[in-house]
C-alpha positions as CSV (number, residue, x, y, z in Angstrom):
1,X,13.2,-34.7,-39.0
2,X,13.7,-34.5,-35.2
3,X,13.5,-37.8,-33.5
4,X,10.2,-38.6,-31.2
5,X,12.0,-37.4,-28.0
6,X,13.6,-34.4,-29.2
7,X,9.6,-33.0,-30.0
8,X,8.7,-34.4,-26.9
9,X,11.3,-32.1,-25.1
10,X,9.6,-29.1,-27.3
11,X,6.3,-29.8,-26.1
12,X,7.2,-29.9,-22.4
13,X,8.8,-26.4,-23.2
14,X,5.7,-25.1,-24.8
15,X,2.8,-26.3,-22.4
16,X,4.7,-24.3,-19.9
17,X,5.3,-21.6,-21.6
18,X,1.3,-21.5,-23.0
19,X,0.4,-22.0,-19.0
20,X,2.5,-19.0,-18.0
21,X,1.1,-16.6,-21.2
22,X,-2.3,-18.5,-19.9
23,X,-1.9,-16.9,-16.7
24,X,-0.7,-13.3,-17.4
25,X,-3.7,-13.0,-19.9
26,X,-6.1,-14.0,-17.1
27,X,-4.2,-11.3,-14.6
28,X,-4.2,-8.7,-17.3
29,X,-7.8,-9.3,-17.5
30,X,-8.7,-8.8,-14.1
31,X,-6.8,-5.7,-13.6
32,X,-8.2,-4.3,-17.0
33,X,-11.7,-5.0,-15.2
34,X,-10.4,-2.5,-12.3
35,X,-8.7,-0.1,-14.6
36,X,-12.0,0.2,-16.5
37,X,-14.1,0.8,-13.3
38,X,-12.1,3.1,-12.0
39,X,-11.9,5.2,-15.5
40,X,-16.0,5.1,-15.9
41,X,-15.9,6.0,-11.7
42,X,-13.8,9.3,-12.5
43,X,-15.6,10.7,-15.3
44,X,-18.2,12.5,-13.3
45,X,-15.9,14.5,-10.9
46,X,-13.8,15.1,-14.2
47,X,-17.2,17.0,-16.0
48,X,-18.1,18.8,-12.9
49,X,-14.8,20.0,-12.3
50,X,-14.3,21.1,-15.7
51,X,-17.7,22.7,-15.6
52,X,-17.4,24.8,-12.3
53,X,-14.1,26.2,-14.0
54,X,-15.5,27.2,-16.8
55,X,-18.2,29.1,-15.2
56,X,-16.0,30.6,-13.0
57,X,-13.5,31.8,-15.7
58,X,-16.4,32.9,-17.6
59,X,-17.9,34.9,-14.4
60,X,-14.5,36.4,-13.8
61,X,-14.0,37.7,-17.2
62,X,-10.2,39.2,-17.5
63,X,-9.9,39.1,-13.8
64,X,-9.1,35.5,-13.9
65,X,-5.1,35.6,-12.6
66,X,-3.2,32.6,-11.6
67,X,0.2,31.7,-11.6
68,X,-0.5,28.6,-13.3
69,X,-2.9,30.4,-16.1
70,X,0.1,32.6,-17.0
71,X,2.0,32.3,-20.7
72,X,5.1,33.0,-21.5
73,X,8.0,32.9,-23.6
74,X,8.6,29.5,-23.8
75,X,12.2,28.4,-23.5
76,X,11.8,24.9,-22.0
77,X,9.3,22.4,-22.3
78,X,8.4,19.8,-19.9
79,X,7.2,16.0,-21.2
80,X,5.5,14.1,-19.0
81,X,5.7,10.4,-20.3
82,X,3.6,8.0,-19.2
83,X,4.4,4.1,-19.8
84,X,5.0,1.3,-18.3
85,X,6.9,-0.5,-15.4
86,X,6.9,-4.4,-17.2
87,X,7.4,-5.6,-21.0
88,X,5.4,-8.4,-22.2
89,X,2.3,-5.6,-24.2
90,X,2.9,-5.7,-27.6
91,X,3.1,-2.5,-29.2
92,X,2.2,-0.3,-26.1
93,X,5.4,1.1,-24.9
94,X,6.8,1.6,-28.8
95,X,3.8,3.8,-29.8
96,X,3.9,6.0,-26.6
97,X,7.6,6.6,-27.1
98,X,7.4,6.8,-30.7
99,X,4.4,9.5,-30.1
100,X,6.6,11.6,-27.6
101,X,9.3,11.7,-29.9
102,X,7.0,13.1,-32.6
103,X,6.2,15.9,-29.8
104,X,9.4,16.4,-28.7
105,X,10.9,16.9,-32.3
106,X,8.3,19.6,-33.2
107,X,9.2,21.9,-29.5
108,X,13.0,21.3,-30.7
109,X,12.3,22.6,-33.8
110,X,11.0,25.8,-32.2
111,X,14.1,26.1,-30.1
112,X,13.2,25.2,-27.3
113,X,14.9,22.9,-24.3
114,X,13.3,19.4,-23.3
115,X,12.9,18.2,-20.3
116,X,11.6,14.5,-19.2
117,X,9.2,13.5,-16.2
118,X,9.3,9.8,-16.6
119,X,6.2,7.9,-15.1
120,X,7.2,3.9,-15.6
121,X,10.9,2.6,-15.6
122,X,10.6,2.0,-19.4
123,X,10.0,5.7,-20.0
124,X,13.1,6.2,-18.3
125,X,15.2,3.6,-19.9
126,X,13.9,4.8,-23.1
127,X,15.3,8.8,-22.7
128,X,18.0,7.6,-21.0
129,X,19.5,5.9,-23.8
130,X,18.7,8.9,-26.0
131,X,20.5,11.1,-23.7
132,X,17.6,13.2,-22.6
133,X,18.0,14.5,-19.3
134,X,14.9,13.1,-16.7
135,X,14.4,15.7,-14.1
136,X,11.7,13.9,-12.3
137,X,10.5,10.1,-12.1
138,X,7.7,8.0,-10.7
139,X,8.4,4.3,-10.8
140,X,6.2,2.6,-7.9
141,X,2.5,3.9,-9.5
142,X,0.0,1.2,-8.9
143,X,-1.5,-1.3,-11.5
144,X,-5.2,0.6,-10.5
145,X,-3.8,4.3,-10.3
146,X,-5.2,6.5,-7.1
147,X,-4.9,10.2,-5.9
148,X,-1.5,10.1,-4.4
149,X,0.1,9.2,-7.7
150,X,-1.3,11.6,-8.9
151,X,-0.9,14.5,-6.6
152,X,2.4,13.3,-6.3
153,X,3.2,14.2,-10.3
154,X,0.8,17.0,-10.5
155,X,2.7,18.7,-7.2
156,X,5.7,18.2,-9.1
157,X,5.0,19.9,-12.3
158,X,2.5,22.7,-10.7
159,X,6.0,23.3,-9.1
160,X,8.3,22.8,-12.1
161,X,5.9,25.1,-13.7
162,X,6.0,27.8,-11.1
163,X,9.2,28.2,-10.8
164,X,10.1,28.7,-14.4
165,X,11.7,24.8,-14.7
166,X,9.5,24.7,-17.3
167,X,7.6,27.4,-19.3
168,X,5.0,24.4,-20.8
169,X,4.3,21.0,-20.0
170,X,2.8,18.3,-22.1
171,X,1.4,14.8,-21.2
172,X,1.7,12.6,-23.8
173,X,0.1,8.8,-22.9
174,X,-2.5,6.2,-24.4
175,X,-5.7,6.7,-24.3
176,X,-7.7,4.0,-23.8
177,X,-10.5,2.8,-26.5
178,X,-10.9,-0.7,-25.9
179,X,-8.2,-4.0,-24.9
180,X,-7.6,-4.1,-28.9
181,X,-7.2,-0.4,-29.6
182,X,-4.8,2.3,-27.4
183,X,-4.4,5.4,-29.5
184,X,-1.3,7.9,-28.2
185,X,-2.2,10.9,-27.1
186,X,-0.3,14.2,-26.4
187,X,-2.1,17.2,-24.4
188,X,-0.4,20.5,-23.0
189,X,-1.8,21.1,-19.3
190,X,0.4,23.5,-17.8
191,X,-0.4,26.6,-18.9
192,X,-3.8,26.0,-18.0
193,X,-6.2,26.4,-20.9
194,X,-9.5,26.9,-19.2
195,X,-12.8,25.1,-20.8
196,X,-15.1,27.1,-22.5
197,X,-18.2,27.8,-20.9
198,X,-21.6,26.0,-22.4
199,X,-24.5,26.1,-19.7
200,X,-23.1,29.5,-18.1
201,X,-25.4,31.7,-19.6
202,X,-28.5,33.2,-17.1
203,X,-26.3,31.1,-14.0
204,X,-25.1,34.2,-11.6
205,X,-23.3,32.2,-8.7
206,X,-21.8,33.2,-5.1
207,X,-18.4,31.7,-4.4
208,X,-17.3,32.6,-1.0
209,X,-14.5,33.5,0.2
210,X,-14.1,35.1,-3.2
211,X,-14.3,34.0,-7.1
212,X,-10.3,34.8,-6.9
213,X,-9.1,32.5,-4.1
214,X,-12.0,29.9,-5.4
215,X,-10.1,29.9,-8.7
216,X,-6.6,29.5,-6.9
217,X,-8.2,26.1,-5.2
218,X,-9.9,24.9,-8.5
219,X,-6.7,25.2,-10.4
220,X,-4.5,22.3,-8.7
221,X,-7.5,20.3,-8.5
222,X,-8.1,20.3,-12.2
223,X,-4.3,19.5,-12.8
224,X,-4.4,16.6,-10.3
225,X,-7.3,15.4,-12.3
226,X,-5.8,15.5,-15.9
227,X,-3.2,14.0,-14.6
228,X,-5.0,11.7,-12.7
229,X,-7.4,10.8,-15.8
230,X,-4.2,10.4,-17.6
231,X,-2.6,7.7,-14.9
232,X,-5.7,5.6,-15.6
233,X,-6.2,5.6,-19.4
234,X,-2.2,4.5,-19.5
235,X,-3.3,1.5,-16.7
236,X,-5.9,1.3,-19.1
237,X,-4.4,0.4,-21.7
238,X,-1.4,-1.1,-20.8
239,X,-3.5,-4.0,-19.4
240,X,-5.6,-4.2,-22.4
241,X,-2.0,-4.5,-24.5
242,X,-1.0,-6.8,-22.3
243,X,-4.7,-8.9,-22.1
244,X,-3.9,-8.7,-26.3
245,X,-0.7,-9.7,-26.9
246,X,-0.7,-13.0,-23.6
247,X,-3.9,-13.9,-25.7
248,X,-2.1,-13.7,-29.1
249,X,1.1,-15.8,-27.4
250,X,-1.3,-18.4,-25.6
251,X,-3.0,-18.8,-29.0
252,X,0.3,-19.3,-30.8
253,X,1.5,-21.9,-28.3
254,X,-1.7,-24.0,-28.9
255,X,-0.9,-23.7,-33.0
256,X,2.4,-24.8,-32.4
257,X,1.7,-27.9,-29.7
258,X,-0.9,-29.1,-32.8
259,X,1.8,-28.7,-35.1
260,X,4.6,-30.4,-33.0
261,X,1.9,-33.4,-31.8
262,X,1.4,-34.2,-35.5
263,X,5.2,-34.5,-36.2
264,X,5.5,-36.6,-32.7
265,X,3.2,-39.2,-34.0
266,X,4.7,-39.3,-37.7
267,X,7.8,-39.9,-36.0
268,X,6.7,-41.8,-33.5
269,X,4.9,-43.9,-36.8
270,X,8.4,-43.8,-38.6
271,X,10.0,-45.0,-35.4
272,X,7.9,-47.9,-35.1
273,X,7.5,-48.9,-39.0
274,X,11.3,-48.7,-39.4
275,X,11.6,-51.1,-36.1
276,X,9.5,-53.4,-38.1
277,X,11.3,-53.3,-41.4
278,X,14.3,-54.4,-39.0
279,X,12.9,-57.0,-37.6
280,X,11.1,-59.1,-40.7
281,X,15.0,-57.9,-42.5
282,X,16.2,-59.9,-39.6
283,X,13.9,-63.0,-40.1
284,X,14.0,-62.8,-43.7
285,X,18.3,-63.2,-43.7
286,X,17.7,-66.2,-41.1
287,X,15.9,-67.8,-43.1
């Protein structure tokens, strides 16, 4: 058994690592407040954009042309990964990657080239070390995601996508159910796959300057937003990992401070009972 000061030393150790988990739970908790705001905020532009797009598609009929509606042969696929920057989440990080893998195994099967937009340095660690070429990366996105990061990645793959860099691009991030559940998810967003229509019927709108160039505005937008939607269910739910896992560590710490405060005092009591044993020993022999 380790002597009295030994455990001491251990307990030291463990109050401050329980303060620190303590306090990253506490932060995670707070920005998961923000995150979750700013998810419930978006939602109504999201439905309204996807529902103006619909019923323009649907008023267009085979008319609707756009560069980034167009399919092709698909020869190289573009995977836009979305993790995080920090550690210290549990499981988060692992099922993303492990869900992108899945992904990109199927498109190699069919062929087909990968390319990597990494958003989060441990996305690009990850595909580094796998010897996946990144063609694009986004390492300073806020904790509480906004429209710049957004436009920034949308821009890049609308571009990517344009150009013929990439004949399909796929998201793949967590979505966010609640701070104990993140489920992976993978959606293709480039080409565009227009909603279907459900309240279009007996609506007959004017779009001015013309359905055409109305569409070519809408287009981007709706990107930026999956995107964008995207950026803050990964925020999302790398805080609520994070939340999950400081609270799991914090509750840990207090198990093991109980455990080592029990063995303090038995040692501390076999300290003290064997200092006594001495000492009558000692009288006894004088005597």
């Amino acid at each position: 058994m380790a002597n009295a000061r030994e455990i001491k030393r251990r307990m030291r150790s463990d109050k401050n690592t329980q303060q620190i988990t303590k306090a990253m739970k506490m932060v995670s908790a707070s920005k998961l407040r923000r995150a979750q705001g700013t998810v419930t905020a978006a939602r109504p532009y999201k439905n309204k954009l996807k529902e103006v797009l619909s019923r323009l598609v649907a008023s267009m009929g085979n008319a609707a042309s756009d560069p980034l509606l167009e399919v092709r042969d698909v020869k190289r696929v573009g995977f836009v990964v979305f993790a995080s920057n920090k550690g210290l989440d549990g499981g988060y990080n692992f099922n993303v990657m492990k869900k992108a893998m899945e992904e990109i195994h199927q498109a190699e099967e069919r062929g087909v080239e990968i390319g990597i937009v990494a958003v989060g340095k441990k996305t690009r660690e990850f595909f580094s070390k796998h010897g996946y070429t990144i063609d694009s990366e986004f390492l300073e996105v806020s904790d509480i995601p906004n429209s710049v990061d957004a436009d920034a990645i949308s821009k890049t793959i609308k571009s990517a996508y344009i150009n013929g860099t990439y004949d399909e691009v796929h998201i793949v991030y967590s979505e966010f159910i609640s701070a104990m559940s993140q489920v992976p998810t993978a959606v293709k967003v480039l080409p565009i796959t227009t909603p279907e229509s459900e309240s279009a019927e007996g609506l007959d709108y004017i779009y001015e300057p013309s359905p055409g160039e109305v569409l070519s505005q809408i287009l981007p937008l709706y990107l930026a937003n999956q995107v964008f939607s995207a950026l803050n269910e990964a925020k999302a739910g790398e805080h609520g990992a994070r939340m999950t896992a400081m609270t799991s560590a914090t509750d840990n710490a207090s198990d093991l401070l109980a455990k080592l405060d029990l063995s303090y005092n038995r040692a501390r009591q076999a300290a003290i009972t064997n200092e006594i044993t001495e000492i009558v020993g000692g009288v006894n022999a004088l005597n």
